[in-house]
Each structure stands twice: as C-alpha cells, then as structure tokens.
N, C-alpha and C positions, 0 to 999 in steps of 0.2 A: 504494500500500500504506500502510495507516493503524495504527498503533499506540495501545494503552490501555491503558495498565499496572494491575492489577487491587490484586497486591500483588507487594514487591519487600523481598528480603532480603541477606546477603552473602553466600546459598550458591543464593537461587532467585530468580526473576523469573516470572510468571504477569502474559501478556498476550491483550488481545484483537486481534485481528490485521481488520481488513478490508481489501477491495481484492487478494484474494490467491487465487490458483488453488489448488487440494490439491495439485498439484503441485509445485507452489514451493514451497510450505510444505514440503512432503515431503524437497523439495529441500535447505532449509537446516536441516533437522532432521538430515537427512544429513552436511552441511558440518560442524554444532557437534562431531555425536559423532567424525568420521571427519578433518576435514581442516586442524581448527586447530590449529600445532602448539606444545607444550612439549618439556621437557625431562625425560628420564627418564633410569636406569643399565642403560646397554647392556651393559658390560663387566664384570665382577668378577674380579681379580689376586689367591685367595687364597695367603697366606705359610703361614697354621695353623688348620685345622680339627678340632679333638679332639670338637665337638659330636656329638651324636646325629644331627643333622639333614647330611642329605648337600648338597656345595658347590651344587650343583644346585638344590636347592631350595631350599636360600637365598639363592642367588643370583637366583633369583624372585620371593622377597620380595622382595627391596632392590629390583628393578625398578619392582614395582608400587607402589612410597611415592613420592607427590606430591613432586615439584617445584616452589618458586613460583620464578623466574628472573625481572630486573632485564629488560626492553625491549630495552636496550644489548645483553648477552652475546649477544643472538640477530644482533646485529651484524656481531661479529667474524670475522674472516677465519675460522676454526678455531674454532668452537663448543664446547668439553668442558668440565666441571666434574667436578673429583677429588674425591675422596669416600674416607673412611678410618676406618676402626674398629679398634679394640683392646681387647678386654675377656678378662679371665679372670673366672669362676666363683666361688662360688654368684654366680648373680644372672640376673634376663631382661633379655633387652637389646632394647631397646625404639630405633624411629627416633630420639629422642632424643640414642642415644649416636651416631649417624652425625655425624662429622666434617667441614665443608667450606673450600674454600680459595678466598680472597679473600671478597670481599663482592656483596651482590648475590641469595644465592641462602638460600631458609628453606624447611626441610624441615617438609611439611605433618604434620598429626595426628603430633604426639613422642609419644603415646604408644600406638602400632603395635605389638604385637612379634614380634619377628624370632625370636627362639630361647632355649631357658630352657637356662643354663648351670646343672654341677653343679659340684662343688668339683673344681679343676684342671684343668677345660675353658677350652679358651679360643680365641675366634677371629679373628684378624687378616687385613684385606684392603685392597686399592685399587680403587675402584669408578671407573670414569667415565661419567660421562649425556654423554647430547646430543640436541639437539632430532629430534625428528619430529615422524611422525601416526597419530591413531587407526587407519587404517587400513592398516599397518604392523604395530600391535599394541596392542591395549587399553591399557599402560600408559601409553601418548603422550594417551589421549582425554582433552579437559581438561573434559566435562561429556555430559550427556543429554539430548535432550530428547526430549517427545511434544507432540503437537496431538488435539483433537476436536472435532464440529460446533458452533458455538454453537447451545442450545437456545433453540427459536424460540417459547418461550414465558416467555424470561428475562426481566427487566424492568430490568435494569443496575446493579441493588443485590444482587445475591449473589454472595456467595464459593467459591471454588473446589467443594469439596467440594459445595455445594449445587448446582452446575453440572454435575457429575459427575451426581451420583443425577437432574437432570432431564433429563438426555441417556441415562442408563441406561431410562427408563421413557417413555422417547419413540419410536415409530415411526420408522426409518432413513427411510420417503417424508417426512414431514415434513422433519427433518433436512436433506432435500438440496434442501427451499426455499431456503435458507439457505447457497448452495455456495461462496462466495467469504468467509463469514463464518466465524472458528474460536478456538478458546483456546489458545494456544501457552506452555508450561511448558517452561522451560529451568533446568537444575541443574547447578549448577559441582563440583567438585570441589576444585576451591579454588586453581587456579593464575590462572586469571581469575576477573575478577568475572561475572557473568551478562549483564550490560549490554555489556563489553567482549567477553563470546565472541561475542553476537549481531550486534555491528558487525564482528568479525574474519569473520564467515563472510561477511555479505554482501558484504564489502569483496569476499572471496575470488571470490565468485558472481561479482560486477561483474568482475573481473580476467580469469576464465575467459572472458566473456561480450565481452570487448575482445579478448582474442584471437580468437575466432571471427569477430569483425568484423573486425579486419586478416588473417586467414590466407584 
C-alpha cells in the first residue's frame, strides 16, 4: 500500500492511496470514523438549572464539544476528566466557559454554544468524559473520512475538487480499470491531527489482524 499526499492541513489530509483493495480502504474509512478513541462527557451532575433548555439536552450539548486529551491520560489506570460550569445570566454561554481540572486537556471550538441565559438564570454542573468510540456514539468519533476511484484520465497535477468533477463525468467501467487505485480524504475534528488518526487506525487494523493470527 503506497501513499501520496495531494494536500494536507491541520483539520484535513487528501491522499492518493495505491496498492489497496476497496475493501480495505472501506475498511479503515470505517476504523477512522468508528474505532479510534477520544474522550468525551458521559456524565453531567447538575446542582441548578433555571435555563429554558431542559438538563437533557444540555446535557447533549456538552457531550458532543470536542475533547483534545494529552496521550498520557489515556494511560491511567481510571481515565475521567471533571469538567465544571457556573454561570448566571444575561449572557450565552459558550464551550468557552467549560471548566477543567488538571492539565492536559483543551476544549475544542470555545466558541460553541450551549445555552442563552436570561437575567437570573443560571446553570451549574459537574461533567465527567472518558474515553471511547465512535461506534458507541458519534460524540467519541474523532474524524470522517470518504475515498473515490482515481480518474483514469488524471494526469497527477490536479486538485481535489478537479478530481471530483473528473470522476463525476467518467463512466463507472472505466473507473474500475483502475480498482486498487483511489483518493482517500480524511477530516479531523480536531482531537487528532489527520496524519495521526490514519496511523491510529491502521495500527488498530494490524492489532485486530494479530489476533486472528494467534486465536
């Protein structure tokens, strides 16, 4: 399996993939969104909720706000990170004002927001994340990807977008001259980089793939 990185940013990575079955590809398209895990808020402890918005589903927001988590935490014996808010009204309260303990852990996109306080509303709580997987529950998944056939009449100087519209206006029998060759687009979310989800899944494949040789 041969890699060509096309272009590469710190939320996407656009490769060309050779030496590779649709399966397998399919395969760790699957592993990115579904198996590599972070850390999300399982838990929410609220003490006061005067908002409009019911605990419920605010407690869904907080879930779904990115997690970036330090390598180590995922270490420890007991994996949790506490998480705390306090706010009274007028004002929106945005990931931002989410609280954390110790170091190690930076709440992605601050400014999300969670709920618009009016004058003497006010909501306090105790959140705790912990790692999983996307396939658990979307908020674990730490990115997406898609693939498509490379068109077989690219010549290795065009950008995405222009590989799309020549694969859009190409005949699928063509196309599957071309069966081991493809464009592989992965997007982070921002807890990994792109570069490191696509080593984390493989690693995972290989892992999987040694256990079925010693079982």
């Amino acid at each position: 399996m041969k890699f060509q990185i096309l272009n590469s940013t710190d939320s996407e990575i656009q490769l060309v993939v050779e030496g590779v079955s649709e399966a397998l590809l399919n395969l760790i398209r699957r592993t990115i969104t579904y198996d590599v895990p972070t850390f999300a808020v399982e838990e929410v402890y609220f003490k006061e909720n005067t908002s409009v918005i019911y605990d419920e589903i605010l407690a869904h927001r907080i879930g779904l706000v990115p997690l970036k988590v330090d390598a180590g935490i995922f270490k420890m014996k007991d994996p949790k990170i506490d998480i705390t808010l306090s706010v009274e009204g007028p004002k929106i309260v945005t990931s931002e004002d989410l609280q954390t303990k110790g170091k190690g852990v930076e709440i992605l996109y601050p400014n999300t927001p969670l709920v618009n306080l009016s004058k003497n509303q006010k909501v306090e709580f105790r959140a705790v994340a912990i790692p999983g997987q996307g396939k658990e529950h979307v908020k674990w998944s730490a990115g997406h990807a898609y693939y498509f056939h490379y068109p077989s009449k690219a010549k290795g100087t065009e950008n995405l977008e222009k590989l799309r519209n020549m694969v859009d206006h190409e005949e699928i029998g063509t196309l599957k001259n071309q069966p081991n060759k493809f464009i592989l687009v992965i997007e982070s979310w921002g807890q990994l980089e792109p570069k490191e989800l696509l080593k984390k899944a493989l690693t995972n494949i290989g892992a999987k793939l040694s256990e079925l040789k010693v079982k």
